[in-house]
Steps between C-alpha positions, in 0.01 A plus 500: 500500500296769730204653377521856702274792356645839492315762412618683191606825643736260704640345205648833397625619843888503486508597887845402665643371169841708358533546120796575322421671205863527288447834218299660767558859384363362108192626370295163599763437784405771660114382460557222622690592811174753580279176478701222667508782810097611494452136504707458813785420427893624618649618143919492421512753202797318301725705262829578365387907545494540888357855488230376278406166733573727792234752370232217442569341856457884627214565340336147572597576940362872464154327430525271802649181296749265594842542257834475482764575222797293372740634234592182316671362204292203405782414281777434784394220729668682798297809480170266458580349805570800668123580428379235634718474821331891511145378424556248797628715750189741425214303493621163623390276182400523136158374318512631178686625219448675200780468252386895288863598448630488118679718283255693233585482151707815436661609227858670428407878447781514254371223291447649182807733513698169510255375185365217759107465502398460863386132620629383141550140564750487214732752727393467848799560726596154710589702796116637516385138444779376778358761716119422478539165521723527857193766607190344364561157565799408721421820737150343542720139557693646730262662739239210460751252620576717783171579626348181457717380752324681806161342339658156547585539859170684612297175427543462132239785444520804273354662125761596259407720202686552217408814236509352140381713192250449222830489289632204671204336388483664111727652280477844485313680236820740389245707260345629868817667509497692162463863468436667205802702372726360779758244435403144605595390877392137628386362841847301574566134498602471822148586655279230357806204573548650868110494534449135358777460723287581852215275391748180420652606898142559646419126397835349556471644839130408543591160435824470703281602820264268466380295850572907665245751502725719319296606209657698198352653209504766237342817459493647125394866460419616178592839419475768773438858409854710603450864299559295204445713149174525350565302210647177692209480721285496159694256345544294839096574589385363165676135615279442808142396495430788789675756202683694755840427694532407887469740794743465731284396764326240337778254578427481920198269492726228315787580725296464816310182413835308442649642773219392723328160608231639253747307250560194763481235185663654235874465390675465202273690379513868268236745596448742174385839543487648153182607367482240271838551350581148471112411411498544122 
């Protein structure tokens, strides 16, 4: 076992590594691409909207980083591929990746017009469920066991990062969701079972790659401030022990140190960034 000292600045230098960073365009995907590159690294912006990855790529190159974009379907194993044959051609290996894409709950606009309450478990469509479940978890199957490939060949080397939620480790609190005088809407099932979902793959996967220096692990945000309305963010803010939701910034440090040999003996592991969400 070697004993070599690096000094902490060092630990966090991503200099010469290439990320791929799948829901680039998101509203933490995009964060995260901004960090992974100010730390050093070569960033693939990974999404099924070109123009949006193409527009976080441009944006990242226009302020002297290294990225690339790759319109991809992490549902169709051929297009995955295609992104990584891409990623190699670019940048000639691959180091890390950060598994951000997912579907957000959504709900049908036309909901109550068809006397259906929105996220309703009693009535939530199969084809929505069918569809998360191919995004959320077999999209994140699908890329993983396409990029960790590269990892294996380089040396057996490389940090993979999957984004979990506070809802894949709790059930959400549907009365967060109530507003007074509006009919009743739900977070949907499909969220918190996708999310438990990443952390059972982040361990499975943790554990599969022992004896490499492949390390996986989790990274659960809480809730991120995104315009919400004022009353969700009172009802959401009066949940966490810091009493107010997530900036969207507040995410990077997290992102970084798992990324980064700052992390060097840690897999398997979840790294919760909540305010105390899941405290009390």
């Amino acid at each position: 076992m070697q004993n070599s000292r690096m000094r902490i600045q060092d630990k966090f230098d991503l200099s010469g590594k290439v990320a791929v960073v799948t829901g680039g365009p998101g509203l933490l995907g995009k964060e995260f691409c901004r960090t992974l590159t100010e730390a050093g690294a070569s960033v693939v912006v990974v999404d099924i909207n070109a123009p949006a990855a193409r527009a976080v790529a441009d944006e990242l190159l226009g302020q002297g980083f290294q990225a690339i974009s790759v319109p991809t379907d992490i549902t169709q194993p051929g297009s995955v591929q295609e992104m990584v044959d891409a990623t190699l051609k670019s940048f000639g290996r691959l180091d890390i990746l950060v598994n951000s894409a997912a579907l957000d709950p959504k709900f049908d606009p036309d909901a109550f017009s068809k006397g259906i309450t929105p996220g309703k478990f009693e009535e939530y469509p199969l084809e929505q469920w069918n569809q998360a479940l191919n995004v959320n978890l077999t999209g994140m199957f699908l890329v993983t066991q396409a990029c960790v490939k590269p990892m294996l060949e380089q040396g057996k080397k490389g940090s993979i990062i999957n984004i979990c939620s506070t809802y894949g480790l709790n059930g959400p609190d549907q009365r967060i969701y109530r507003k007074e005088g509006r009919p009743a809407t739900f977070k949907p099932v499909y969220y918190t079972v996708t999310k438990a979902g990443v952390l059972g793959f982040t361990r499975y996967l943790a554990a599969y790659y022992m004896e490499t220096e492949i390390r996986v692990n989790a990274l659960t945000p809480g809730g991120v401030f995104n315009n919400h309305d004022e009353t969700f963010v009172r009802n959401y803010s009066a949940k966490t022990i810091l009493g107010r939701m997530a900036r969207k910034d507040e995410m990077n440090g997290a992102l970084l140190f798992l990324a980064s040999d700052a992390s060097s003996y840690m897999t398997g592991n979840n790294v919760v960034v909540d305010g105390g969400w899941t405290a009390w």
